[in-house]
C-alpha positions in Angstrom: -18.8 -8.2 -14.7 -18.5 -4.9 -13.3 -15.4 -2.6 -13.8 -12.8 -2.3 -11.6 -13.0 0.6 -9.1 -9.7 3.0 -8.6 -9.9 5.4 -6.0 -7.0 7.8 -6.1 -6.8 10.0 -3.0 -4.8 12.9 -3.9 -4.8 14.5 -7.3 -1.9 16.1 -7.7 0.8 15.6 -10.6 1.4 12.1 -9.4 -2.3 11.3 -8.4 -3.0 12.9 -11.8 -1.0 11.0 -14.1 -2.3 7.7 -12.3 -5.1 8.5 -13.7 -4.6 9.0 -16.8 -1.8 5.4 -17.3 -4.9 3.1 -15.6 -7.2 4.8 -17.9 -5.2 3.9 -20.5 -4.6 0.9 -19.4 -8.4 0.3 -18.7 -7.9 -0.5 -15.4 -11.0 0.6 -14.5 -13.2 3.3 -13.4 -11.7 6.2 -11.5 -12.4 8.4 -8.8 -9.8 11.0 -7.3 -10.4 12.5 -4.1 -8.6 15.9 -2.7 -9.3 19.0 -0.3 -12.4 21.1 -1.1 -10.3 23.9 -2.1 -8.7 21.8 -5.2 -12.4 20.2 -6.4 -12.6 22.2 -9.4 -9.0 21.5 -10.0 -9.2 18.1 -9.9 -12.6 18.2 -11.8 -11.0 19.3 -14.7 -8.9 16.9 -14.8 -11.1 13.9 -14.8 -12.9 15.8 -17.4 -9.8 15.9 -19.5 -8.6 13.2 -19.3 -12.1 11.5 -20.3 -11.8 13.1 -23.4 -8.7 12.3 -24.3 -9.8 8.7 -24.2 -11.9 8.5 -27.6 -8.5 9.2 -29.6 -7.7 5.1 -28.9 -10.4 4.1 -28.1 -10.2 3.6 -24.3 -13.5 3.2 -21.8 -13.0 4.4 -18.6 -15.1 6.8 -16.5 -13.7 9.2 -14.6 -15.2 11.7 -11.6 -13.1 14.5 -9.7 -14.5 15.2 -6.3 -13.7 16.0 -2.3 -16.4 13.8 -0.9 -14.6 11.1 0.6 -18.1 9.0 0.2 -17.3 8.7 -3.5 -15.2 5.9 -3.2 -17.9 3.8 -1.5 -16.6 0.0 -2.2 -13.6 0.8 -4.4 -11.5 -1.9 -5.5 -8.2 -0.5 -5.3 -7.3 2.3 -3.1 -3.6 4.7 -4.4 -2.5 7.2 -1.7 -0.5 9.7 -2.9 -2.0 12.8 -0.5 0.5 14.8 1.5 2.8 17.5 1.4 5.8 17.3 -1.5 9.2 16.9 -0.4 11.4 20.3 -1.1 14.8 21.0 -1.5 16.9 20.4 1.7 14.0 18.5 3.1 14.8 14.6 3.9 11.5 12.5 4.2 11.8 12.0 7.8 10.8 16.1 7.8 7.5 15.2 6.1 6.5 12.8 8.5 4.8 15.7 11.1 3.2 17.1 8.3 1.7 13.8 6.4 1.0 11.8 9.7 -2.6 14.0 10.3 -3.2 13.1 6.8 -2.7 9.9 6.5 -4.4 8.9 9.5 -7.6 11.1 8.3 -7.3 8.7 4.9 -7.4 6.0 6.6 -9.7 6.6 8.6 -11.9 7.1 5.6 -10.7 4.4 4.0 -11.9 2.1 6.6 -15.6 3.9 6.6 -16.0 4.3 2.7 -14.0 0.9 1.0 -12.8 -1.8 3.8 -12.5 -4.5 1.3 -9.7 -2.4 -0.8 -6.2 -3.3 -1.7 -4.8 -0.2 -0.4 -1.2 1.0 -1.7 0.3 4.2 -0.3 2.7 6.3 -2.1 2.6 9.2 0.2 6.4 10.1 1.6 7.9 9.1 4.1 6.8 6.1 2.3 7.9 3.4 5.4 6.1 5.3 8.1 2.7 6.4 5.7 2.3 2.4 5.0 3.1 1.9 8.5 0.6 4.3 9.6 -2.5 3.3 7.6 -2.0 -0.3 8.6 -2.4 0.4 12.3 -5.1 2.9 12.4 -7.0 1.4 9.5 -6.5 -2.3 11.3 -6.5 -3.8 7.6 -4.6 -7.1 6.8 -1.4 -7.1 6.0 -2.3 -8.5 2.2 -4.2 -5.7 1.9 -1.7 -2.4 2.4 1.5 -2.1 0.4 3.8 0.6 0.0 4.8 1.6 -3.0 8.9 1.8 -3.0 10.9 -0.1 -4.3 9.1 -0.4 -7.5 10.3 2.9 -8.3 13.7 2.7 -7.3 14.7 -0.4 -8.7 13.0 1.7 -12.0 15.9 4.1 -11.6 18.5 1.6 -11.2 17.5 -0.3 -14.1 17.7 3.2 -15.8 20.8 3.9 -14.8 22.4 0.5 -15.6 21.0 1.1 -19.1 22.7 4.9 -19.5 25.9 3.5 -18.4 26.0 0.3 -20.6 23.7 1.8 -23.4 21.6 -1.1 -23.9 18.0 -1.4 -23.4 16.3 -0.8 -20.1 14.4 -3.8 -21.5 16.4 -6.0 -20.8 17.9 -5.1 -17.3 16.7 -7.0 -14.2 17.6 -5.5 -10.8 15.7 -4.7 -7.6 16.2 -2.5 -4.6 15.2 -3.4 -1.3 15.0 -1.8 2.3 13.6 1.4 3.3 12.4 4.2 0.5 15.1 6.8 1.4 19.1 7.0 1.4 19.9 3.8 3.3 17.8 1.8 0.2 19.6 -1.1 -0.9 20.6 -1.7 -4.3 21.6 -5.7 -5.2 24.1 -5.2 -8.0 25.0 -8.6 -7.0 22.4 -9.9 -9.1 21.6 -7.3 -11.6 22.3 -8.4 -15.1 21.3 -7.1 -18.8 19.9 -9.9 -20.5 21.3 -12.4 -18.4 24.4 -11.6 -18.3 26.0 -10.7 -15.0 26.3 -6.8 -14.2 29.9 -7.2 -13.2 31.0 -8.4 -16.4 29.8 -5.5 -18.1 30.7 -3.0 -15.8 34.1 -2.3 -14.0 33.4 -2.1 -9.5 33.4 1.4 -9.6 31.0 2.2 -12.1 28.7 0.1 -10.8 29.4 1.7 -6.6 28.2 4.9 -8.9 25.3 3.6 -10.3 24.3 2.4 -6.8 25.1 6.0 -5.0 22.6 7.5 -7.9 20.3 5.4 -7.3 20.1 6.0 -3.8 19.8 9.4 -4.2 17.6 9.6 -7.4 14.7 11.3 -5.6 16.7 13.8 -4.2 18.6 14.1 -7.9 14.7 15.3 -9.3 14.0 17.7 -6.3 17.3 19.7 -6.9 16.7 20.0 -10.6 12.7 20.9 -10.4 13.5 23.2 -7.5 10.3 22.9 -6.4 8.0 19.5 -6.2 9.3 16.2 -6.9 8.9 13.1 -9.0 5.8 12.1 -10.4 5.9 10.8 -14.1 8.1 7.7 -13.2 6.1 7.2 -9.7 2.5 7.5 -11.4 3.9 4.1 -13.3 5.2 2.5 -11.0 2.1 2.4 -8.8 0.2 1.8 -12.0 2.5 -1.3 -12.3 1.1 -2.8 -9.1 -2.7 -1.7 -9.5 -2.5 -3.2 -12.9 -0.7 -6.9 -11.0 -3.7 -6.5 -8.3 -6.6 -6.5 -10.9 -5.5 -8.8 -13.7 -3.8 -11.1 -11.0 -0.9 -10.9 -13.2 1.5 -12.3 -10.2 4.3 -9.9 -11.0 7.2 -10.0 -8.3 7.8 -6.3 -7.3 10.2 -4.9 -4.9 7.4 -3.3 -2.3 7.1 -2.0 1.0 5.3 -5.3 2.6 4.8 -5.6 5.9 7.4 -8.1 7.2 7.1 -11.3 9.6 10.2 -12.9 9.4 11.4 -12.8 6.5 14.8 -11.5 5.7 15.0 -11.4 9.8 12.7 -8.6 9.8 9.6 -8.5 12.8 6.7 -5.7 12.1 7.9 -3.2 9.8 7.2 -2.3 6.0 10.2 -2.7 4.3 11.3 -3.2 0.6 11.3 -7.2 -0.4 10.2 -8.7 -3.6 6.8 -9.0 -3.2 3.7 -10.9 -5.3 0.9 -9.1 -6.2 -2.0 -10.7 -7.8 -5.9 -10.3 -6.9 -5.5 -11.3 -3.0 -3.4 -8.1 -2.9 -0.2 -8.9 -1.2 0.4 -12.8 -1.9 3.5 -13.6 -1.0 7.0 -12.1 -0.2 9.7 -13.7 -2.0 13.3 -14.4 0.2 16.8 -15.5 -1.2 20.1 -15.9 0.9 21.9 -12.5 1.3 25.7 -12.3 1.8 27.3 -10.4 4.4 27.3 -7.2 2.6 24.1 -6.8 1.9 22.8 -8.8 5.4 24.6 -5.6 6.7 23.1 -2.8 4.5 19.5 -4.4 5.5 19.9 -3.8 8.6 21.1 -0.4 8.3 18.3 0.6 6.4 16.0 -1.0 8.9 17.3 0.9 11.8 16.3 4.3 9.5 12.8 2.9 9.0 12.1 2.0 13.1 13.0 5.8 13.8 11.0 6.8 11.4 7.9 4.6 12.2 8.7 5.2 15.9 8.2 9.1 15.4 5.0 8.0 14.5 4.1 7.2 18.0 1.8 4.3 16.9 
């Protein structure tokens, strides 16, 4: 059998550390594509990262380059190109600037590797996703956003600082759209199986919500320049790794909805299963009135963002 193929498109501190957690993970082979101008760059650090492999052991092959014909028939496709969001800037800013991109990658994506399972990271994350499924025409089992993953990373996160027990053992999710609006379901968040708010007073856990909602944002103010990109590199990692061992894992992702939850023809954060038909299913559950509410909050932010997008 022949390895796995990774393209990453973009190979910047979160495109870069991608590769080197599926190397690791021997995920497959790897290929990361940026702009001519950052070839070198991006050279080096396929070259670097091959040779840190031999320390445990790991084979994976990696190439750097800015020919977009490199990732001819590539398994797995992980956007993560655009501009970074800066302080003051809310993702609905980036979308001018990421839109010409991301319809160039998919584009190219379309040409180069039609038979991927695509998963776009880029920010803002509902419109990107949104945008490569329409002008790349792929099925909807075959483009995901990558979202909630990471945010319900930080809530588990959080509930473990405030009840200093392992992250281990926390289960949470957070659906709806990747921005402030995202909704956190403390409702049935528990550590070890045991219920959230019996650990927990009400307000500690409205402030463990609030943080997550904001944990993006919490990074950009402290780096003062760039954002995330240790805890996003994993969590995309996460689903690449479900896609190509067909491990089945449910993830809250940015599928493309059809009903469920209520929801018609947007990308929205619901617990999704991937496993090697890409996108297999999207999980549902009944929602009280709080949190029927806070979906379709969130959803209004996400159809004025995709609208923006004039597509």
């Amino acid at each position: 059998m022949p390895r796995t193929k990774i393209a990453l498109i973009g190979g910047g501190q979160v495109g870069g550390n991608i590769a080197l957690l599926a190397a690791q993970k021997e995920l497959g082979d790897i290929v990361i594509i940026d702009i001519p101008e950052a070839e070198n760059f991006i050279k080096g650090k396929a070259l670097d990262i091959s040779q840190l492999l031999p320390h445990d052991g790991f084979d994976s092959k990696l190439v750097g380059s800015s020919d977009f014909q490199e990732i001819k028939d590539s398994d797995v496709v992980v956007i993560t190109a655009g501009f970074p969001r800066q302080p003051g800037m809310n993702r609905e800013d980036l979308l001018s600037k990421n839109l010409s991109i991301m319809t160039n990658v998919a584009n190219q994506v379309k040409e180069h590797a039609p038979d991927a399972f695509v998963i776009v990271v880029s920010n803002p994350l509902d419109a990107m996703v949104y945008a490569f499924h329409k002008v790349s025409g792929f099925a909807k089992n075959k483009v995901v956003g990558m979202a909630g993953a990471l945010d319900s990373a930080r809530f588990r996160s959080f509930i473990a600082e405030e009840t200093n027990l392992s992250s281990q053992d926390v289960t949470c999710m957070v659906l709806g759209g990747h921005g402030d609006t995202m909704v956190p379901v403390s409702r049935l968040a528990n550590v070890g199986g045991v219920p959230l708010n019996a650990l927990l007073s009400e307000e500690k856990i409205s402030a463990i919500e609030e943080r997550t909602r904001f944990g993006g944002g919490e990074i950009v103010k402290l780096f003062g320049k760039g954002s995330a990109f240790y805890a996003p590199a994993q969590s995309a990692v996460e689903m690449v790794e479900s896609f190509v061992r067909d491990k089945k894992r449910v993830i809250p992702c940015a599928s493309l909805c059809e009903g469920e939850f209520d929801i018609n023809g947007y990308f929205i954060g619901v617990p999704t299963v991937i496993g090697s038909n890409g996108v297999e299913k999207i999980l549902t559950f009944e929602l009280n009135e709080e949190e029927k509410n806070a979906l379709e909050n969130t959803l209004s932010e996400v159809k004025k963002t995709v609208e923006e997008t004039g597509l």
